[in-house]
FISETI-988070 format. One line per 4 residues: number of its first residue (from 1); their letters; for each residue y, z, x of N, C-alpha, C. Coordinates in steps of 0.1 Angstrom, whole numbers, plus 5000, padded with zeros to 4 digits. Example, Ala and Ser with C-alpha at 12.3 -4.5 7.8 and 13.67 -1.06 7.14 Angstrom:
1 = AS = 4943/5078/5132/4955/5078/5123/4967/5078/5132 ~ 4978/5071/5128/4989/5071/5137/5000/5079/5129
//
This chain:
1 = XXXX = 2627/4665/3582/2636/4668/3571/2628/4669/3558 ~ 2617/4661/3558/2612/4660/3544/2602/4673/3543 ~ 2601/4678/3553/2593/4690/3547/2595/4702/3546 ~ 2612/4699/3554/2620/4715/3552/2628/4710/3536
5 = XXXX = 2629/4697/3534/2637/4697/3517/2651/4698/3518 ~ 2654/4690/3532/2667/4689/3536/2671/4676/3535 ~ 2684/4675/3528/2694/4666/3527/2703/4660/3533 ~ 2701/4647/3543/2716/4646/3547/2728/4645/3538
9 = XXXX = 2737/4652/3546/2751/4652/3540/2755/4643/3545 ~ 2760/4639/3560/2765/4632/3569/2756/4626/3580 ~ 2756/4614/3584/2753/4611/3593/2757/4597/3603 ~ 2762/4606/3617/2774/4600/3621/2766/4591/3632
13 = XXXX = 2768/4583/3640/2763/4578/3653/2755/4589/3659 ~ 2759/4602/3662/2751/4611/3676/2750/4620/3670 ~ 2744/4621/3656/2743/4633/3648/2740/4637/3636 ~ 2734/4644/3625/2732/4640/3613/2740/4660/3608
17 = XXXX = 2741/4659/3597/2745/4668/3592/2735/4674/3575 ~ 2724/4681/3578/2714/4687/3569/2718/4697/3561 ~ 2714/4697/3555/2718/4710/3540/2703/4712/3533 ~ 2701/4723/3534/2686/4731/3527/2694/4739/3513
21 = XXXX = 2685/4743/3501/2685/4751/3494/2700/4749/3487 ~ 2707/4760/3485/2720/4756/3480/2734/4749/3490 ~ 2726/4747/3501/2738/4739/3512/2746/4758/3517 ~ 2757/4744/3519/2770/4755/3521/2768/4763/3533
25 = XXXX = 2776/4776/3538/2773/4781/3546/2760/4794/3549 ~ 2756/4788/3559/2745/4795/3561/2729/4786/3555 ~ 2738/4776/3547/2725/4763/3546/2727/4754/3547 ~ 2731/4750/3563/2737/4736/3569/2734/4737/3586
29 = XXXX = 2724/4726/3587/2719/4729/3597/2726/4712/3605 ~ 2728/4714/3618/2742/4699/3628/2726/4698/3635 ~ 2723/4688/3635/2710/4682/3643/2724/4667/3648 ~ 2716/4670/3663/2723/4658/3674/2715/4652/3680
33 = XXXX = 2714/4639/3676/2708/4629/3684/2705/4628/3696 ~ 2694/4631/3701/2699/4630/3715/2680/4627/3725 ~ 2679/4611/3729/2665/4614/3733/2665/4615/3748 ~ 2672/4615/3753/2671/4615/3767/2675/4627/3773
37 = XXXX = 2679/4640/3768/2681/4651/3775/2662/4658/3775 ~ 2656/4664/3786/2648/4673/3788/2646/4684/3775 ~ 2631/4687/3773/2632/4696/3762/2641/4713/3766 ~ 2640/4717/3759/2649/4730/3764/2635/4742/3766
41 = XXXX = 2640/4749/3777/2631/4763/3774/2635/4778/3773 ~ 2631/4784/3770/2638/4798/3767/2645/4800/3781 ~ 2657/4810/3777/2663/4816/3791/2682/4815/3787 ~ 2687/4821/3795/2701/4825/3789/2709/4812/3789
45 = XXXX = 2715/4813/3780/2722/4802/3777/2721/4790/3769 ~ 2705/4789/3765/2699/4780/3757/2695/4779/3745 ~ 2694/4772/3736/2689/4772/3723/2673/4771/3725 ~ 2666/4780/3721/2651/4782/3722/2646/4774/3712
49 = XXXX = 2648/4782/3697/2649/4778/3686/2655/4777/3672 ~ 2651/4776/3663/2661/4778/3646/2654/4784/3640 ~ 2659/4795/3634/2654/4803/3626/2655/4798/3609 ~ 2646/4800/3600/2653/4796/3586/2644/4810/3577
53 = XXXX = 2655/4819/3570/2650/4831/3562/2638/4826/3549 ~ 2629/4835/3544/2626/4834/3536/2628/4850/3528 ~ 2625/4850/3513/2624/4866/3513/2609/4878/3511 ~ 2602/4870/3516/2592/4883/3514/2577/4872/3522
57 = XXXX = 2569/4875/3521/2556/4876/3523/2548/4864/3518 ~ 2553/4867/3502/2546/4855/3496/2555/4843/3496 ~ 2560/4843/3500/2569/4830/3504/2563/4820/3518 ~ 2568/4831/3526/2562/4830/3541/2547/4821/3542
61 = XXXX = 2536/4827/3530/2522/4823/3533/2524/4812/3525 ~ 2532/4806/3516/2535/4791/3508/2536/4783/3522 ~ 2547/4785/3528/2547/4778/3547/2534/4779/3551 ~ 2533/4790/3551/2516/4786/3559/2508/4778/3555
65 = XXXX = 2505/4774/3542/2498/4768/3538/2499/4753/3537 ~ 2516/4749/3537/2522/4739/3536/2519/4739/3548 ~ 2520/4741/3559/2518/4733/3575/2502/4733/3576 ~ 2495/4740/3570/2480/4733/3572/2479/4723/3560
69 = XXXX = 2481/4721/3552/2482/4709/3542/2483/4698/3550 ~ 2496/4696/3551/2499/4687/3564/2496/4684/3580 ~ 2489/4692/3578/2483/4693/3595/2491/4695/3610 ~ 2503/4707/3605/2515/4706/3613/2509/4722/3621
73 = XXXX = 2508/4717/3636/2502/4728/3640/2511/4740/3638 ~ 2507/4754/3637/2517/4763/3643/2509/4779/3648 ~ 2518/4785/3647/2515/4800/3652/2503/4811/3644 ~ 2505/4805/3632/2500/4816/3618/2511/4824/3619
77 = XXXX = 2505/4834/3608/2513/4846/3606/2515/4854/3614 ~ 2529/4860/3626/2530/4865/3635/2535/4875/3629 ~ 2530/4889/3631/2538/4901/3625/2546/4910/3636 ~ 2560/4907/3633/2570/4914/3645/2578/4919/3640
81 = XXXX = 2567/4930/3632/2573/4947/3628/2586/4948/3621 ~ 2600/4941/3622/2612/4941/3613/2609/4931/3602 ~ 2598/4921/3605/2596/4910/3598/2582/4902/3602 ~ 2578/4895/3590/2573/4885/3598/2575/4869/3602
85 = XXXX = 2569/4863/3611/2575/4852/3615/2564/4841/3614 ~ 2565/4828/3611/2559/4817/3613/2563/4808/3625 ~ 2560/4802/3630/2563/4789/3647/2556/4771/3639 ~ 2565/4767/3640/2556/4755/3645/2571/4743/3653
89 = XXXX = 2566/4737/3660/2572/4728/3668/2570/4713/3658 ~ 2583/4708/3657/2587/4693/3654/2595/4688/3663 ~ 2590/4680/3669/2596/4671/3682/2599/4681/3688 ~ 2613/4684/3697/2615/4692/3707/2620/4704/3698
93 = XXXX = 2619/4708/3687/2624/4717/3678/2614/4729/3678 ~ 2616/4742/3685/2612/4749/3674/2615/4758/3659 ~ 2604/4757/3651/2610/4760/3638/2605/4776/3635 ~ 2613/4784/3636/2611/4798/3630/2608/4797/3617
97 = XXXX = 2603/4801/3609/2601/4809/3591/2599/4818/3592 ~ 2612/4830/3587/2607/4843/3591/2611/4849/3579 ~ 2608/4864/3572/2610/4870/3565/2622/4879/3570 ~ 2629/4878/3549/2637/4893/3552/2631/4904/3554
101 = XXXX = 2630/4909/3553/2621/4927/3553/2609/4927/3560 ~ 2606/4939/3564/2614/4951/3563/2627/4954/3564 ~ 2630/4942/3573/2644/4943/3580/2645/4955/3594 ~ 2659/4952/3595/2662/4962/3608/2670/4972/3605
105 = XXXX = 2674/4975/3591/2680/4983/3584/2673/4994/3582 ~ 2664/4993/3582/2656/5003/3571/2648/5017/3582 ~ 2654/5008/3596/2649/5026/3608/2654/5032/3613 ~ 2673/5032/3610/2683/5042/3614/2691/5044/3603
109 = XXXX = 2696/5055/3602/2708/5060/3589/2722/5047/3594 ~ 2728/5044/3581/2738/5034/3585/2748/5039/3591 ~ 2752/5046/3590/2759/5057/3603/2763/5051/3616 ~ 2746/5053/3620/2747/5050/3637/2739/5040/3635
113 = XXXX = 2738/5031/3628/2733/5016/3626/2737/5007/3640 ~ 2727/5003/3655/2734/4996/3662/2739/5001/3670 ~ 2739/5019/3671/2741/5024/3682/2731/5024/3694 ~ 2722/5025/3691/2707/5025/3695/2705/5018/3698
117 = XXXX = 2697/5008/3714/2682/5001/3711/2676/5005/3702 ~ 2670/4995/3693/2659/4993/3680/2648/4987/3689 ~ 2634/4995/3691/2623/4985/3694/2615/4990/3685 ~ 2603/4976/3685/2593/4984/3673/2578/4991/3685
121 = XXXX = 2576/4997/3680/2568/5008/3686/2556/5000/3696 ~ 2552/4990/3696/2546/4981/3707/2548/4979/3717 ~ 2568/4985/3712/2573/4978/3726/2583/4989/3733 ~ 2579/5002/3728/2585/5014/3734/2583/5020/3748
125 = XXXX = 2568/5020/3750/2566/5019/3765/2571/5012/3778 ~ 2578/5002/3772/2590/4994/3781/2605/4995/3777 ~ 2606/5010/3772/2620/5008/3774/2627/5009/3786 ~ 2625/5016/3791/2634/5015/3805/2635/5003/3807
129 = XXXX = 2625/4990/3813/2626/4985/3817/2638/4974/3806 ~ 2637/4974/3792/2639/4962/3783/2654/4972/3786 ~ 2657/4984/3783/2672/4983/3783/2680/4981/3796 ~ 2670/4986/3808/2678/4980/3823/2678/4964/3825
133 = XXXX = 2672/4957/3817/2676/4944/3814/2690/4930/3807 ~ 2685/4941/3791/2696/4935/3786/2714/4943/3789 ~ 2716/4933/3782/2729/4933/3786/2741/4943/3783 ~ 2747/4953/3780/2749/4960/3770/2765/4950/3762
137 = XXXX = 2764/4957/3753/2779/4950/3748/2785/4960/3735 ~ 2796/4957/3731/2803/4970/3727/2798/4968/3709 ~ 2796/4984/3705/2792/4982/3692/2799/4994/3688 ~ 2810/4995/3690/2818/5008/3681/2824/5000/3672
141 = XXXX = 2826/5010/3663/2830/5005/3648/2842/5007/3648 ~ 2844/4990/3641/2865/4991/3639/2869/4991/3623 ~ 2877/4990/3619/2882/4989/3605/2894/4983/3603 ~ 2896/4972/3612/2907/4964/3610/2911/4960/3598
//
């Protein structure tokens, strides 16, 4: 907690309730007590990890430098083309730091925003395979 600059709000028997930055929604993170369950690993149905935004670059490398200060191993700077991302593992947690932008906005007209698989170009050569994979699910636009 102390080096994300999170607050408990609450903290119940099997659970604590965190708040980063201005709280509220979207800055309130439910951590659950729990030491006897198995760490988790990627795969459907599981929580891998937590993501937390930053907005740009030079923010991102303040984290980097903050986990080598403190000697908190991680990833470095991982660049995955909508953004980039930071890794490091606290206890069974992993901790994303990733950037807004470029974003995923910024490589189709908003139009057909999400009609499309979006890959970034490293990972074109496997499309067949990545879209005979995932899942499809409905993205037509409503206006309720």
């Amino acid at each position: 907690m102390q080096v994300y600059g999170m607050r408990v709000v609450e903290d119940g028997e099997d659970f604590s309730l965190l708040e980063v930055g201005q709280g509220g929604h979207g800055g309130q993170v439910i951590l659950r007590k729990d030491e006897t369950s198995p760490q988790e690993r990627q795969g459907y149905g599981l929580v891998h990890h937590v993501s937390f935004r930053v907005p740009d670059n030079a923010a991102i490398k303040v984290w980097a430098e903050k986990y080598q200060t403190l000697n908190i191993p991680n990833s470095g700077l991982v660049d995955r083309f909508y953004f980039e991302a930071l890794y490091a593992r606290v206890g069974h947690i992993l901790i994303e730091i990733s950037t807004d932008g470029p974003g995923f906005a910024t490589d189709e007209p908003y139009e057909t925003l999400g009609e499309r698989l979006s890959l970034p170009p490293f990972l074109e050569p496997k499309r067949e395979m990545i879209e005979a994979t995932v899942r499809p699910f409905n993205t037509s636009r409503t206006h309720k």
